[in-house]
N, C-alpha and C positions, 0 to 999 in steps of 0.2 A: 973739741969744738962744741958749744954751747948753742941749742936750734931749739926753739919756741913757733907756736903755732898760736896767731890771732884770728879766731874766727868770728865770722858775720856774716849779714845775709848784706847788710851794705847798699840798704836799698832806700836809697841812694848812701853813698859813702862820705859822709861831714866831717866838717875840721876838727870836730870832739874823736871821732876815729883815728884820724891823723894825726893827730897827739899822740894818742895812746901807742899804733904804730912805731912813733919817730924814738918814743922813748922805751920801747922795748929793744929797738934796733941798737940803743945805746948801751941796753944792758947783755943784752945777746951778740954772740956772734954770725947769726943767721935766724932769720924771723919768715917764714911763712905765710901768708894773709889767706885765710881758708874761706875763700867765696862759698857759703851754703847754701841751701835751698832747703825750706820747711812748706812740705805739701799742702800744710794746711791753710799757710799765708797765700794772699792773694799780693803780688808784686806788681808795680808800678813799671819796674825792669825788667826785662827775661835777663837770663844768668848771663849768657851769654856777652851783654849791656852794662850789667853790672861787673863782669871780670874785667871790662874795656876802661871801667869810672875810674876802676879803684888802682889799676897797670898804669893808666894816665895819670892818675892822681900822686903817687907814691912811689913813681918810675927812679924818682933823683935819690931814693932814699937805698944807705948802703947796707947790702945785706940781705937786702929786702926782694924776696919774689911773691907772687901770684899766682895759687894754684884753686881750682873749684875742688871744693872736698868732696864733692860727689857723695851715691847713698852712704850708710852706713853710720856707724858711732865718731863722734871727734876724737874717744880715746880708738880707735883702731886708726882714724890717720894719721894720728900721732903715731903712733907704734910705726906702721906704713914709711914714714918719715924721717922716723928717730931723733922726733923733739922729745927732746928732754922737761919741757914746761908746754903749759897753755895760759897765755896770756891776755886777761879780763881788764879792761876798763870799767871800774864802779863810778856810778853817779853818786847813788845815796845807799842807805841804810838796806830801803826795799830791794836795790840791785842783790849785796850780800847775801841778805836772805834768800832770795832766788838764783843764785850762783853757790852758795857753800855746798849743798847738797851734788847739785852737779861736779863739784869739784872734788867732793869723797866717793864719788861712783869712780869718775875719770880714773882716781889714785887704785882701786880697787881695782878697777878693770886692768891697766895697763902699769901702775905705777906712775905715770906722768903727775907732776907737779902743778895745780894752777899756780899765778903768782896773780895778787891784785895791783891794779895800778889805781889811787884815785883820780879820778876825771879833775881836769884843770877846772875852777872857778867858773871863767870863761863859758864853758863848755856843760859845765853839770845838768842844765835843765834841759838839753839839747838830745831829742831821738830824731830818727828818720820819718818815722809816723810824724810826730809834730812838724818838722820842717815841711814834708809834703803838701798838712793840710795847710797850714799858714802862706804856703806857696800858692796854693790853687785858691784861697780867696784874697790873692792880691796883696798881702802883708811881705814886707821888707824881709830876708832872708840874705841876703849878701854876704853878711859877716859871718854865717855859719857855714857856707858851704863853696867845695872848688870853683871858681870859674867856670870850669870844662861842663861839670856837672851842674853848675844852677842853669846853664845853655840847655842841655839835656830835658832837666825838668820840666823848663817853660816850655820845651817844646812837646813834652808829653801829657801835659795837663790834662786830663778828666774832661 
């Protein structure tokens, strides 16, 4: 059995994640979605909110569970787990560059795999910081993000 770990902080959780998710799910036999938390970000969500977005969001999808990675390295909850990969969605160029390095520590540390996924078209100019701020001065977001979640955000506004 083949088990990949998608991490994010998922704050909020968008359809450009959901891709990436649906199409790991297709290439794995079991996918992980590693809710994190980075001390130094200031969150819109407590974890707690964001593990509820992204379990509602990604509940139908097979294979697929929700766990909060809690402290530590991604490559030790991989190891913890026994994914075999970690699974990235790139935007652009600049994503690469700021993932390859991570991705030869990971291999170093634990031997896990990353594997790249490019972000759908759709979706490539698309982060959770952009959508946030576009949301809070009144700009159209619909098409980027769940139902469940664009409910969420409006109700959390700044």
């Amino acid at each position: 059995m083949r088990r990949a770990v998608c991490p994010g902080s998922f704050d909020p959780i968008h359809n450009g994640h959901v891709e990436i998710i649906a199409r790991a799910s297709n290439l794995f036999d079991e996918v992980i979605v590693a809710v994190s938390t980075n001390y130094a970000k200031k969150y819109r969500f407590e974890s707690e909110e964001r593990l509820e977005m992204v379990r509602e969001t990604i509940g139908g999808l097979r294979g697929v569970t929700v766990e909060p990675m809690g402290d530590g390295l991604l490559a030790g909850f991989c190891k913890l787990h026994g994914a075999d990969a970690i699974v990235k969605g790139l935007r652009s160029t600049v994503d690469y560059q700021y993932e390859t390095p991570m991705a030869a520590m990971n291999r170093h540390l634990t031997g896990v795999e990353t594997v790249f996924l490019a972000a759908d078209n759709r979706y490539s100019h698309l982060s959770s910081s952009l959508l946030k701020e576009v949301q809070s001065l009144g700009g159209d977001v619909v098409d980027y993000l769940p139902r469940t979640v664009l409910k969420r955000l409006k109700r959390s506004a700044p």
